[in-house]
N, C-alpha and C positions, 0 to 999 in steps of 0.2 A: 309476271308483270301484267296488271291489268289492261286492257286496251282502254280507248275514249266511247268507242262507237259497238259494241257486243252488247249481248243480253244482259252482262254482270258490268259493263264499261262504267266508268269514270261520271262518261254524259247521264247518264240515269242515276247517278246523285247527287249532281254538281250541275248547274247550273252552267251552260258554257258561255251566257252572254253576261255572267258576273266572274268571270275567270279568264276569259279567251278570245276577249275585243279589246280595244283599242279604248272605250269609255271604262271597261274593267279597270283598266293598268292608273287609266286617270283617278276616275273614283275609290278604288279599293288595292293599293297600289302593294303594302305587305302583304294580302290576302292571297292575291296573286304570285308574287314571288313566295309566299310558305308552299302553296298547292306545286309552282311546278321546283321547288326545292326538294319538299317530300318526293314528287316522281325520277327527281335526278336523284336522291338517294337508296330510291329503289331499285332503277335500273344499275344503279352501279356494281352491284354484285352479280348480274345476269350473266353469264355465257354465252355463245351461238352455238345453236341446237345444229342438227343434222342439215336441214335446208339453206343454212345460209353457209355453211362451211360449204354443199354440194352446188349452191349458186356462184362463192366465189373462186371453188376448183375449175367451174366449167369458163369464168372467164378467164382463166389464166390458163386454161387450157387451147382454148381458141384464139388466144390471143395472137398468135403470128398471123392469122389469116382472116378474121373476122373480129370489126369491132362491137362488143355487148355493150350498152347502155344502158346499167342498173337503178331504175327510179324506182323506189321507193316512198311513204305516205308515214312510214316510222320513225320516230325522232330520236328514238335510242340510238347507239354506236354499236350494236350486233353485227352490223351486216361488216364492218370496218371491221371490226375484232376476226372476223373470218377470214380477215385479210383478199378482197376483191381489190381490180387496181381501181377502180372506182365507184362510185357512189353519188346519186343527187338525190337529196331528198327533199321531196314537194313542202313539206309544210319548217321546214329547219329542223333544225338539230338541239340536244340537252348541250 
């Protein structure tokens, strides 16, 4: 699944203030929802890989005695498919 923000991301062929502001949604309003349609179609076949299964092991491991606070910057649902008892993520969610 591609990132926004890598060498190969999203932002380096797109444009993110004609896709991912507020005057986007206004002015180019299907354009917008095709771009994040296509990424919610893509992530939807993803899995969670080895780190976030081992992210949401350790908080249900620690859980009787210490609260983790998992934030996250990803909008996919990986880190939930790994089943953590939670999740916030900074920028929302697909």
């Amino acid at each position: 699944m591609p990132t926004f923000r890598d060498a190969n991301g999203l932002w380096r062929k797109y444009d993110p203030k004609e896709l991912a502001s507020i005057g986007a949604l206004e002015r180019h309003t299907q354009d917008v929802f095709d771009f994040y349609n296509e990424r919610i179609k893509n992530a939807e076949p993803c899995r969670p890989n080895a780190a976030h299964i081992a992210i949401a092991e350790f908080q249900k491991d620690v859980a009787a005695f210490c609260d983790v606070i998992h934030v996250t910057q990803n909008v996919d649902n990986l880190n939930e498919l790994a089943g953590p008892p939670r999740v916030f993520h900074l920028h929302g969610d697909f």
